[in-house]
C-alpha positions as CSV (number, residue, x, y, z in Angstrom):
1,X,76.8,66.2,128.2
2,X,75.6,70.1,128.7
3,X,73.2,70.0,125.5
4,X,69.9,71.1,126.1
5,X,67.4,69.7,124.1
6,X,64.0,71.3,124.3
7,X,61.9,69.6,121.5
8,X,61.7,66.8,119.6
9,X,59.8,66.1,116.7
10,X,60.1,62.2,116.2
11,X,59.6,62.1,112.7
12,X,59.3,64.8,110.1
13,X,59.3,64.6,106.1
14,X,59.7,68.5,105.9
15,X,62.7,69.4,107.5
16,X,64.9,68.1,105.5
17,X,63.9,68.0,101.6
18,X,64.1,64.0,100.3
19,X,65.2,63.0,104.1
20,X,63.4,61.4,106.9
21,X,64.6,63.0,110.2
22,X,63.7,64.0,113.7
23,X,64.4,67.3,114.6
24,X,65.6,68.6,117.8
25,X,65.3,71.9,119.3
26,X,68.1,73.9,121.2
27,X,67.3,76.7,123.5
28,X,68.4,80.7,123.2
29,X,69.2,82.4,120.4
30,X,70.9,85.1,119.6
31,X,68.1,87.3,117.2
32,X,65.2,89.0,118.4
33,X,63.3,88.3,114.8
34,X,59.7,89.6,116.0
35,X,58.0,86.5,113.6
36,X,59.7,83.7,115.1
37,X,57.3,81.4,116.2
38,X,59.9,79.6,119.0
39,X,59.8,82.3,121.3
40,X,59.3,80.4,124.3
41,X,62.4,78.6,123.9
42,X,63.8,82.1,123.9
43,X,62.1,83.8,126.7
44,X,61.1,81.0,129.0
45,X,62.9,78.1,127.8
46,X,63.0,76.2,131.9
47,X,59.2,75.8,130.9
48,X,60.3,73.7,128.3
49,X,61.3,70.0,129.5
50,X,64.4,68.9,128.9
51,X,64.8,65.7,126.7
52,X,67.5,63.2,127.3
53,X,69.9,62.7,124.6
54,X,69.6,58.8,126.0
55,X,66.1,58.8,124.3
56,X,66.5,60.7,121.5
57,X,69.6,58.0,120.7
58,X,67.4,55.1,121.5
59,X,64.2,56.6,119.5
60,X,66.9,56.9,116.3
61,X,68.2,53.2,116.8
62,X,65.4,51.2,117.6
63,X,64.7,53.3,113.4
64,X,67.8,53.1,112.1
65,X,66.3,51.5,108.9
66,X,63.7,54.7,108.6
67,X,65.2,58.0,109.8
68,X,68.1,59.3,108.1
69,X,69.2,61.8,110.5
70,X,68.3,64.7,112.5
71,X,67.8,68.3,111.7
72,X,69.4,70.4,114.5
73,X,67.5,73.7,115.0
74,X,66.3,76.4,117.7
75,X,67.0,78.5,118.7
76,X,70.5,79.0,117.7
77,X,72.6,75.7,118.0
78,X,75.9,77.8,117.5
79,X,75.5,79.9,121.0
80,X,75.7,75.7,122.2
81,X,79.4,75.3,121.3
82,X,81.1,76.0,124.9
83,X,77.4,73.6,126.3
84,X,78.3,70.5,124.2
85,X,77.2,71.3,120.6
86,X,79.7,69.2,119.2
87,X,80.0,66.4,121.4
88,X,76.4,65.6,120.6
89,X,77.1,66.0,116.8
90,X,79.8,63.0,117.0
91,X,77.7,61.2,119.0
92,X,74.8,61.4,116.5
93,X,77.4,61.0,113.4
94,X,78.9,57.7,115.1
95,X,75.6,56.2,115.6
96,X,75.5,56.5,111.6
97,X,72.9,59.1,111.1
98,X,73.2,62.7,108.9
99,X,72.6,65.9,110.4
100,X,71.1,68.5,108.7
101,X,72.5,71.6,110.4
102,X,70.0,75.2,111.0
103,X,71.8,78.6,111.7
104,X,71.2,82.4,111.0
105,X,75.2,82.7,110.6
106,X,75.8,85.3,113.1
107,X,78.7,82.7,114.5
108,X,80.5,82.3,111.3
109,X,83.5,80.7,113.6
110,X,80.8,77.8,114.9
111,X,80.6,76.7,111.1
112,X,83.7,76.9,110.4
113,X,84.7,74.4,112.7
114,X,81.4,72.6,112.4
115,X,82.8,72.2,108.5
116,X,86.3,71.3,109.8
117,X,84.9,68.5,111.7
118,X,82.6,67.3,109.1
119,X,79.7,67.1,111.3
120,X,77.1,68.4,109.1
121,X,75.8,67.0,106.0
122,X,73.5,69.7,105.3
123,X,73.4,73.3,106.2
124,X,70.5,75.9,106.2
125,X,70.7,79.7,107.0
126,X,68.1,81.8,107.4
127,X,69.0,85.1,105.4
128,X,66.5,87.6,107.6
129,X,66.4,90.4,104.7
130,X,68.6,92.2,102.4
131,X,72.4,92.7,103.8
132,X,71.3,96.8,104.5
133,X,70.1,98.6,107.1
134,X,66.9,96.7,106.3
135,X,68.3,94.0,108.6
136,X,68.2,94.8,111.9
137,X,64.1,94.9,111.5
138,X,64.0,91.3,110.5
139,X,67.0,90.3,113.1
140,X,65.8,92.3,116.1
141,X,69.2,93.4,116.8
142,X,71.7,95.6,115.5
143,X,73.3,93.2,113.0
144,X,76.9,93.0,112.2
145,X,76.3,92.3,108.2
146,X,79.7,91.6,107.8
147,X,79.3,88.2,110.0
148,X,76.5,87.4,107.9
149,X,78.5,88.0,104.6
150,X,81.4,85.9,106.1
151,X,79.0,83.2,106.9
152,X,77.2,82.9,103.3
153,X,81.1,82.8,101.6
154,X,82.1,80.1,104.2
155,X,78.6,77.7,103.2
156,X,78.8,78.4,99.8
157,X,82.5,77.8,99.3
158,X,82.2,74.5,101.8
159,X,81.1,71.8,99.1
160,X,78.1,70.6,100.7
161,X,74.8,70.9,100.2
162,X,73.3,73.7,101.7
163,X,70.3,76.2,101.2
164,X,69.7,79.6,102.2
165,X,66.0,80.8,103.1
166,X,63.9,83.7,103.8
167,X,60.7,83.7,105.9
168,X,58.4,86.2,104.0
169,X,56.2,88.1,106.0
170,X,53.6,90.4,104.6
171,X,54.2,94.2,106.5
172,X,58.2,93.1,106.8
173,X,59.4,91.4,103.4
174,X,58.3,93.0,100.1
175,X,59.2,91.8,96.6
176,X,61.7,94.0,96.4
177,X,63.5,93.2,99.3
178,X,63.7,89.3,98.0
179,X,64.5,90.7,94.5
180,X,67.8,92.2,96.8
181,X,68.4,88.9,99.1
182,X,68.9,87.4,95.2
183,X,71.0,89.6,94.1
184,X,73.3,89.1,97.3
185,X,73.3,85.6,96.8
186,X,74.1,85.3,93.2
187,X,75.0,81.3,92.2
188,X,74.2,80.1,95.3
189,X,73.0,76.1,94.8
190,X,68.7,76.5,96.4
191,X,67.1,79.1,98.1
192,X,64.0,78.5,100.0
193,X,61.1,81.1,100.3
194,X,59.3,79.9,103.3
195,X,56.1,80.4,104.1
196,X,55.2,83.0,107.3
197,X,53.5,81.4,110.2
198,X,51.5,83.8,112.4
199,X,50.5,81.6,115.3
200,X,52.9,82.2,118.8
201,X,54.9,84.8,116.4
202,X,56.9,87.0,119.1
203,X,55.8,90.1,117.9
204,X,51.6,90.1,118.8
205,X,50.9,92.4,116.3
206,X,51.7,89.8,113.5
207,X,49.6,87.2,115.1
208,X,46.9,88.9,113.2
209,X,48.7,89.3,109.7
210,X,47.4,86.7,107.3
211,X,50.6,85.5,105.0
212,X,51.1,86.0,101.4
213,X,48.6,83.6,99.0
214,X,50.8,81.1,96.9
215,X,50.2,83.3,94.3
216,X,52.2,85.9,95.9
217,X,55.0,83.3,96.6
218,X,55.0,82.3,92.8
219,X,55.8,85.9,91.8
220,X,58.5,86.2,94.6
221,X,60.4,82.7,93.1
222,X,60.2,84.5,89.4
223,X,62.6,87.4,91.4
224,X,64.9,85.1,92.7
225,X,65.2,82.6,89.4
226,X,67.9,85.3,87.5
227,X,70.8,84.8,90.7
228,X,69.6,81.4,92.0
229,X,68.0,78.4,89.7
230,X,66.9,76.3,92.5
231,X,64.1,77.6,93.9
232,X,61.2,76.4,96.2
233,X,58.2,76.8,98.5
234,X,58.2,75.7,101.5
235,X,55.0,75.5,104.2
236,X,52.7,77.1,101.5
């Protein structure tokens, strides 16, 4: 199998709200989101060892009656469907484990079929910033918002579980731009404000912004509560 995994976390009781998983990281990605904090497995990801899907399977086995699944990040796992993407996701679904599934929707074809499949149980997308010109700051890129539209109607019309979340990063993400990343996703089921990391951000200059005090977050989730009910903090 082609799949590159370049991290594992063995156990984590974040990634996943309620679940137990381990989560896996792919390499590359197609954003250039200055305050990501996987860089390296962007830029330099050969200096990340690779780790054999043989483990990872044994590590889940020998846990079966512990860990509920995996949460399948990055990177971008959808840029992995031509290196074995899915092949891995069967293999992990018939070993009887969930999979929580992480994207930033640019592939809306990848989900679909991920969907057709029924390989996820789970699906999170990052929203960067509000569907505008405001985007291509967050993404890094010069963002084809109509991918990202497409991608938000295909998880929120698929009938799983699912949440949409924003990174919030003081200099970048204002309470009026989540106020608009609300209003675009208007009776969506949870929407996650998550808390910005500065440490190994890709962007230097933000290694020295402190993040917003919960405070701050509170106000943000009394923005979002009018278009979305469900709303929580995350890493704060």
């Amino acid at each position: 199998m082609d799949l590159e995994i370049k991290g594992f976390i063995e156990t984590s009781f974040l990634d996943w709200d309620g679940m137990v998983v381990s989560t896996l990281y792919v390499p590359y990605c197609n954003f250039r989101c200055p305050f990501c904090h996987n860089s390296g497995l962007i830029e330099k990801p050969r200096e990340h060892e690779t780790v054999p899907v043989e483990r990872i399977e044994k590590f889940l086995l020998e846990r079966k009656d512990f860990i509920d699944g995996i949460c399948l990040t990055g990177g971008e796992p959808c840029l992995h469907e031509k290196r074995g993407l899915f092949e891995f996701m069967r293999r992990i679904k018939k070993l009887g484990f969930k999979i929580k599934f992480d994207s930033n929707g640019y592939l809306p074809e990848c989900l679909i079929k991920v969907l057709a499949e029924e390989l996820a149980d789970y699906i999170a997308m990052d929203i960067k910033g509000p569907l505008d010109e405001r985007y291509d700051r967050l993404s890094g890129i010069k963002t084809d918002l109509d991918k990202i539209k497409q991608s938000i109607k295909i998880i929120m019309e698929s009938g799983l579980p699912y949440e949409f979340r924003t990174t919030v990063v003081p200099s970048l993400i204002t309470g009026e731009d989540i106020e608009a990343i609300a209003k675009s996703l208007a009776g969506a089921e949870k929407f996650v404000i998550q808390q910005f990391a500065a440490e190994h951000c890709w962007d230097e200059a933000l290694r020295e912004v402190k993040p917003y005090p919960k405070e701050k977050l509170e106000e943000f989730m009394g923005l979002i509560k009018p278009f979305v009910s469900d709303v929580i903090i995350r890493g704060a």
